[in-house]
C-alpha positions as CSV (number, residue, x, y, z in Angstrom):
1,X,7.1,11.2,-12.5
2,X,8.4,8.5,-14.6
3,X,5.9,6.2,-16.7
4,X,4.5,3.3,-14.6
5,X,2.3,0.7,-15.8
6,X,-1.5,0.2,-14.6
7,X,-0.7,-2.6,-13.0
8,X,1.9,-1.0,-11.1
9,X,-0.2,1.2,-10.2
10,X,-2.6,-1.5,-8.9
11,X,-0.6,-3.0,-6.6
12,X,0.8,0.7,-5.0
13,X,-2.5,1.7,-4.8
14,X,-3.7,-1.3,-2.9
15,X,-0.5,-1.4,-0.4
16,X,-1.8,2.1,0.3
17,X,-5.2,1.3,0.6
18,X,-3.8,-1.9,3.2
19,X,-2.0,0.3,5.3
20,X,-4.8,2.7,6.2
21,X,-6.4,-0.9,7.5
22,X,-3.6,-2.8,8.6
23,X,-0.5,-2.5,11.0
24,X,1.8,-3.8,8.4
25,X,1.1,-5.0,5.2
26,X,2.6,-8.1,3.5
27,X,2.4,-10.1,0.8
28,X,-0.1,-12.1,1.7
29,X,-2.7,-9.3,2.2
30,X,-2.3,-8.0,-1.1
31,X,-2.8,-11.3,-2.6
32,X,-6.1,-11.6,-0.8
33,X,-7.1,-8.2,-1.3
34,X,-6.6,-8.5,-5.1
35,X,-8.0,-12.2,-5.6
36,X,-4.4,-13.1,-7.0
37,X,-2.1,-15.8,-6.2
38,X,0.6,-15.4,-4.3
39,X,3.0,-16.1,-6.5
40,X,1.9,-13.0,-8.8
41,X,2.2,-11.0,-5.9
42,X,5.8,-11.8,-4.8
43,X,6.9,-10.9,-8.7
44,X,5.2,-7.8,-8.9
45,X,7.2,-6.6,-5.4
46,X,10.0,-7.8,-6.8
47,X,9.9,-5.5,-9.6
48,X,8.1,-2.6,-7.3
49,X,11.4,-3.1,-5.3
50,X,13.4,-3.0,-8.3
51,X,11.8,0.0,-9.0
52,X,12.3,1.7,-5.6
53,X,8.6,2.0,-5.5
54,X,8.6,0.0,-2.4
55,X,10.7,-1.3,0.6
56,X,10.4,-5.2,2.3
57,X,11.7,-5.8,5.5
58,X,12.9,-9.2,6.5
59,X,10.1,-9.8,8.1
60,X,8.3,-9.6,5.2
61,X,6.3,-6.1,5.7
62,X,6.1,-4.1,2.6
63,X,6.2,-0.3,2.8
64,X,6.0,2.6,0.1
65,X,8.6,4.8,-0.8
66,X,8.4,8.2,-1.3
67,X,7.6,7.7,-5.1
68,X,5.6,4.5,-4.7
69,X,3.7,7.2,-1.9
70,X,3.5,9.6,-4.8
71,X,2.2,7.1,-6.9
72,X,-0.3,5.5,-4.8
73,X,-1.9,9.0,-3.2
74,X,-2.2,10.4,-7.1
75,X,-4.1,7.1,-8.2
76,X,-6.1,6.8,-5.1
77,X,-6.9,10.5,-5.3
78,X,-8.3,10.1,-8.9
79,X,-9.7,7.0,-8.1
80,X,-12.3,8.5,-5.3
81,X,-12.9,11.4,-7.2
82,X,-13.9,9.4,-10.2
83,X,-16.0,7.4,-8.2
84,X,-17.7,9.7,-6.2
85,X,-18.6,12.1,-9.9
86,X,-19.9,9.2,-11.4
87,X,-21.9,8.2,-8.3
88,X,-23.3,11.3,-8.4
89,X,-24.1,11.4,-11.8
90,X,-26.5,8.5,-11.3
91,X,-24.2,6.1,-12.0
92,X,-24.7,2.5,-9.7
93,X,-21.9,2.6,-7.2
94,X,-20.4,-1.2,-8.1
95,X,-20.2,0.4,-12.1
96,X,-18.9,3.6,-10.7
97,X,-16.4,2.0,-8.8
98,X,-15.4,-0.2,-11.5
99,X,-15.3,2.2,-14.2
100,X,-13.4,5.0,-11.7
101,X,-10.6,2.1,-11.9
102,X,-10.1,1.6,-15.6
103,X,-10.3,6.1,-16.4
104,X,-7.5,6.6,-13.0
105,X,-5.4,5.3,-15.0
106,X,-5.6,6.8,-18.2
107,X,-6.8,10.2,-17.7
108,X,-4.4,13.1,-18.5
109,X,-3.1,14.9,-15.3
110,X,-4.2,18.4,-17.2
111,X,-7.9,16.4,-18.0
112,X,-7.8,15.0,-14.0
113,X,-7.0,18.9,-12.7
114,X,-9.8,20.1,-15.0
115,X,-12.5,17.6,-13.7
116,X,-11.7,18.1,-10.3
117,X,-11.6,22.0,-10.6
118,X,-14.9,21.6,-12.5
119,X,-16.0,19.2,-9.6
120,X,-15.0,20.3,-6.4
């Protein structure tokens, strides 16, 4: 899988997390989700696009690709796992979750199979 930037990674993650929620997601709903203006938004799908990391119909729906799938599942993955271990380990749940969403998106893959092997 090519390199792709945290905040990338972000915004797949949260389309994913959208459309588990929502019929369709757009712009807008990202944008409120996040706490970002719209604005931002609209540039980072342009270059999520550009990336063929996602699709936008004329309507304005936003859907993942296959890779921006890829991308989002693997993040999300790590990101409840994460969460859940440090939850677990005593952690409060608001600095679990936070902390869960800085490591997702540094840790190795090798280091990620290893804690979840170890975990699970």
């Amino acid at each position: 899988m090519p390199a792709i930037n945290e905040s990338a990674e972000n915004y797949l993650e949260t389309i994913l997390v959208l459309s588990k929620k929502l019929p369709v997601v757009r712009s807008v709903d990202i944008a409120n989700e996040l706490g970002f203006k719209k604005s931002s938004v609209s540039i980072a799908m342009k270059n999520l696009r550009e990336k063929h990391h996602i699709t936008v119909t004329d309507a304005g729906f936003i859907y993942l690709t296959e890779s921006g799938q890829g991308i989002a599942e693997m993040i999300y993955e790590r990101h409840e796992l994460l969460s859940a271990w440090l939850c677990k380990l005593g952690v409060p749940e608001k600095i679990a979750t936070e902390d869960a969403c800085r490591i997702e998106h540094v840790i190795s893959a090798e280091s990620f199979e290893a804690l979840k092997k170890h975990v699970l």
